[in-house]
N, CA, C and O atoms as a MOPAC input file, in Angstrom:
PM7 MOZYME 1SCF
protein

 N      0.86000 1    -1.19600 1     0.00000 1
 C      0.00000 1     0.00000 1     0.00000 1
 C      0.89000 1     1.23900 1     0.00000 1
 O      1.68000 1     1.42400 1     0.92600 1
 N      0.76600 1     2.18900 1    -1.13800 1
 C      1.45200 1     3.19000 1    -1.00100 1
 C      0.86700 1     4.68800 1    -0.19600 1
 O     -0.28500 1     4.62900 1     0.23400 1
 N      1.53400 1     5.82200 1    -0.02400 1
 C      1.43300 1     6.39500 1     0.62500 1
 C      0.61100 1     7.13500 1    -0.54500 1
 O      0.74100 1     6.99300 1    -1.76100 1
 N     -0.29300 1     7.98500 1     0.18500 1
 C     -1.04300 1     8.84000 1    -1.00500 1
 C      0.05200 1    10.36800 1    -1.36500 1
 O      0.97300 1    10.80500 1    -0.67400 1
 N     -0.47400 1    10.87900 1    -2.64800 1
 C      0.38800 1    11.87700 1    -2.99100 1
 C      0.51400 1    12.70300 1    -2.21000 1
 O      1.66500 1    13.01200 1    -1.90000 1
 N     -0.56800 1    13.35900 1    -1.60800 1
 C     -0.41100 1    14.40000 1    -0.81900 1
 C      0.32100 1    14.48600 1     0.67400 1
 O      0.75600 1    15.49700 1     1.22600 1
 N      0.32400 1    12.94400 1     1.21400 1
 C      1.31900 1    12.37200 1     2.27000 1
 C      2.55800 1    13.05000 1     1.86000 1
 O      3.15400 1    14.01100 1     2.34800 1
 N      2.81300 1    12.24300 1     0.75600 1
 C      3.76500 1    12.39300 1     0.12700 1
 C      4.55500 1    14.16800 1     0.21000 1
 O      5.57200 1    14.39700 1     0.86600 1
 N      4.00000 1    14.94800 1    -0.39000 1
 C      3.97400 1    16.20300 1    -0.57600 1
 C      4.45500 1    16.91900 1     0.58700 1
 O      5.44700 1    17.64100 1     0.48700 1
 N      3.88100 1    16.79000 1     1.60700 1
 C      3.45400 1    16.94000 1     2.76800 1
 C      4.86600 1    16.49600 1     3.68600 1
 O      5.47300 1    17.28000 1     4.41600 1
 N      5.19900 1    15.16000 1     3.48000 1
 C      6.31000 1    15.03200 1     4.17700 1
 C      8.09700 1    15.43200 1     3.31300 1
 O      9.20900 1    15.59500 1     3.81600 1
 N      7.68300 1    15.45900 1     2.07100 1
 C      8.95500 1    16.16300 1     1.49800 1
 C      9.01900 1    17.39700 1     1.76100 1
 O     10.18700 1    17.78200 1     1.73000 1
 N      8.06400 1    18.43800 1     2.08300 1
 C      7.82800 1    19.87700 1     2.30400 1
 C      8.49900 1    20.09500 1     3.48000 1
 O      9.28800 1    21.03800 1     3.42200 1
 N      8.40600 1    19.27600 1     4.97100 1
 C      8.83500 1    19.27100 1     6.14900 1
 C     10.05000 1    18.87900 1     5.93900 1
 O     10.91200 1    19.28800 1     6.71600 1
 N     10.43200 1    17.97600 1     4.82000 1
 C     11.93300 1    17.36100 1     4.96000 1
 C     12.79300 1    18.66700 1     4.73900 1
 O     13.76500 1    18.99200 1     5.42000 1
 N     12.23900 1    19.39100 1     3.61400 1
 C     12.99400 1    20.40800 1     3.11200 1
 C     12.71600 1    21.93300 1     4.03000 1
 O     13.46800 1    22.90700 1     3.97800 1
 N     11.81100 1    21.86400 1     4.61900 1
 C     11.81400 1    23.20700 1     5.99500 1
 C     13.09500 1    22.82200 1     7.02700 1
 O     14.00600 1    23.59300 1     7.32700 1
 N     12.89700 1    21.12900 1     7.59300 1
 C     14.18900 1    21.14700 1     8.17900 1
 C     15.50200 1    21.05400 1     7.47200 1
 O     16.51400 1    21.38800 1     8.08800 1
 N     15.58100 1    20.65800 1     6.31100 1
 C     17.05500 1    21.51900 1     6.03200 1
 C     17.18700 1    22.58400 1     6.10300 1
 O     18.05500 1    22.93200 1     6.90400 1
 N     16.55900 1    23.52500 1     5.46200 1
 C     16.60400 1    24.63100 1     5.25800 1
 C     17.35500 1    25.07700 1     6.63700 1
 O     18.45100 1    25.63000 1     6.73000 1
 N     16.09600 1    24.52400 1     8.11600 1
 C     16.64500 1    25.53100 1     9.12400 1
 C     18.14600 1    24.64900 1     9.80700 1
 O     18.94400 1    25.11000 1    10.62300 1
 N     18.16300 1    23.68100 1     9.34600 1
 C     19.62100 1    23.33400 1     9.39600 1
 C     20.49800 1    23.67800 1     9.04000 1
 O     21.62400 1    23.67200 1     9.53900 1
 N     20.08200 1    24.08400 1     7.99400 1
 C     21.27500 1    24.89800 1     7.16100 1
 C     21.88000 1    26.13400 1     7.49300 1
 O     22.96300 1    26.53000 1     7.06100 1
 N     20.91100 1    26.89700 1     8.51200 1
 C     20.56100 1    28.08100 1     8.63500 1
 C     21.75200 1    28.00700 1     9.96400 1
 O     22.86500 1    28.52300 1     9.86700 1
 N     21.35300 1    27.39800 1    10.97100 1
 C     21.58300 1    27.12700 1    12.20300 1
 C     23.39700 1    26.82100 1    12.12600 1
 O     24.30700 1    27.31300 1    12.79300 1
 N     23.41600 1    25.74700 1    10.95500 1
 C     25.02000 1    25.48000 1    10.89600 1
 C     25.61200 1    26.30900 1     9.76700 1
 O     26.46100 1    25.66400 1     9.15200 1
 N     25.38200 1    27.82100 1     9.20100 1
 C     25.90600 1    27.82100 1     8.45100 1
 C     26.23800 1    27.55900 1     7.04700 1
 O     26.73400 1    28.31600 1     6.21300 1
 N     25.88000 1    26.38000 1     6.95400 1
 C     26.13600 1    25.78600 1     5.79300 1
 C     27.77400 1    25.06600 1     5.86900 1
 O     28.39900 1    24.68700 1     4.87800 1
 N     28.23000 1    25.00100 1     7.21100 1
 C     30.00900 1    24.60700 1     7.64200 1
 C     29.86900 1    23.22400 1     7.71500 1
 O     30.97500 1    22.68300 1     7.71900 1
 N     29.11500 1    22.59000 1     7.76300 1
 C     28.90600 1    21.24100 1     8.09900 1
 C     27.84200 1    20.72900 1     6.68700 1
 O     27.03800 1    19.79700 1     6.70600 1
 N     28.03600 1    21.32900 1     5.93600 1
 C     27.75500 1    20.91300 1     4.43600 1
 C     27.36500 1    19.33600 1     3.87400 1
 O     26.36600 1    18.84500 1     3.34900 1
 N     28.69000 1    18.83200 1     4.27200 1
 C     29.08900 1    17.50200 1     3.61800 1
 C     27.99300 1    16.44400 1     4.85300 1
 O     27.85700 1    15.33600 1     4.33500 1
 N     27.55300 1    16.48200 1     5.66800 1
 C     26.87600 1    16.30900 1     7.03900 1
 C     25.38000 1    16.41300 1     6.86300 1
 O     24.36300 1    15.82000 1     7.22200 1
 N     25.74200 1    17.46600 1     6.12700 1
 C     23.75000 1    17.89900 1     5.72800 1
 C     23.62400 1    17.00400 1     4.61800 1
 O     22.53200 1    16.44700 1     4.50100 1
 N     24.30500 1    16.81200 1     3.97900 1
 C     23.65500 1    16.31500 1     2.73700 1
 C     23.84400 1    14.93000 1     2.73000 1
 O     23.29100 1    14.21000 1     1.89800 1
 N     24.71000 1    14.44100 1     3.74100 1
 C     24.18900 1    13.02000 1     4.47700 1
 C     23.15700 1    12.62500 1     4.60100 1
 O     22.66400 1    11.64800 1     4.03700 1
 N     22.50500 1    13.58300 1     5.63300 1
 C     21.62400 1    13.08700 1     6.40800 1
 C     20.03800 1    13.40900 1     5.28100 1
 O     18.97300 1    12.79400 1     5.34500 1
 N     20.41600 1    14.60900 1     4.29200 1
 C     18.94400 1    14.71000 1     3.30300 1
 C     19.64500 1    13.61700 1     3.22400 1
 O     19.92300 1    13.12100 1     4.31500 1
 N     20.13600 1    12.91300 1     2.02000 1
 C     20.29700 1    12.06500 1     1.55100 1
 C     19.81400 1    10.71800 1     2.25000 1
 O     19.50300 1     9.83100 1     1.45600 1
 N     19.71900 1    10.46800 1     3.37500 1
 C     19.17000 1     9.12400 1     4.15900 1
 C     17.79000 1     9.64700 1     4.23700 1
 O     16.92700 1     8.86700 1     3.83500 1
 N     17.38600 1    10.82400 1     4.67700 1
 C     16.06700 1    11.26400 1     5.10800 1
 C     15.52300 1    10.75700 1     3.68000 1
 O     14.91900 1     9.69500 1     3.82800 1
 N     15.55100 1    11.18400 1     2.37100 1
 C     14.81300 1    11.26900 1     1.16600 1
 C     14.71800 1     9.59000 1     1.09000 1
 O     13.62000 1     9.03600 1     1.05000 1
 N     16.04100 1     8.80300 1     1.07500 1
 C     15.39000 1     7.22200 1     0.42100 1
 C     15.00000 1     6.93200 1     2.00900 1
 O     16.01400 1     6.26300 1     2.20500 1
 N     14.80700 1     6.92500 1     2.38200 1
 C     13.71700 1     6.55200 1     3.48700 1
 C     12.32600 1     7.10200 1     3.40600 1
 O     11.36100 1     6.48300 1     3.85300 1
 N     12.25300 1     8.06800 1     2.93100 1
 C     10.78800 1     8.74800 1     2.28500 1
 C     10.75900 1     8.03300 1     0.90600 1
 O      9.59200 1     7.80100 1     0.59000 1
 N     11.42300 1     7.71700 1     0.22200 1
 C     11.46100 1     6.97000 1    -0.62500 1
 C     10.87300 1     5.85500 1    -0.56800 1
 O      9.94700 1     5.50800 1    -1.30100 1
 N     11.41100 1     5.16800 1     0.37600 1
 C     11.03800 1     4.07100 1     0.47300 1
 C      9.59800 1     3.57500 1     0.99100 1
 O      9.05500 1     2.49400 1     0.76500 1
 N      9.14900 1     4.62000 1     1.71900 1
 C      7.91300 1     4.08000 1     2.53900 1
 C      6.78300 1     4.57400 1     1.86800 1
 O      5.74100 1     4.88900 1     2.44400 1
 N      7.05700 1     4.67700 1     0.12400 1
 C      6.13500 1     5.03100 1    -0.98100 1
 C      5.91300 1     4.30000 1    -1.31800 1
 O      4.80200 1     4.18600 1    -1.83500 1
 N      6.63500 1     3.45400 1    -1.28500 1
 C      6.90000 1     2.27100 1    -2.13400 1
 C      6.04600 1     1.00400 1    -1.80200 1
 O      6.19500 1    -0.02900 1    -2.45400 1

């Protein structure tokens, strides 16, 4: 059973508010760190579409 679109929508929108204020908070100095952790956050949203 997949997640409906607007789930969907909905939780990529929050994924990307908390980078944002992550980003905000560190600067952007811890770069390589952030884009770790989008990077696990998204295929894990990925995945639970699926």
């Amino acid at each position: 059973m997949s997640m409906r679109e607007g789930d969907f929508q909905q939780q990529f929108k929050e994924l990307l508010e908390d980078i944002y204020v992550k980003g905000q908070e560190t600067e952007f100095l811890l770069m390589e760190d952030v884009m770790n952790e989008i990077q696990t956050k998204l295929i894990m949203l990925l995945e639970t579409t699926n």
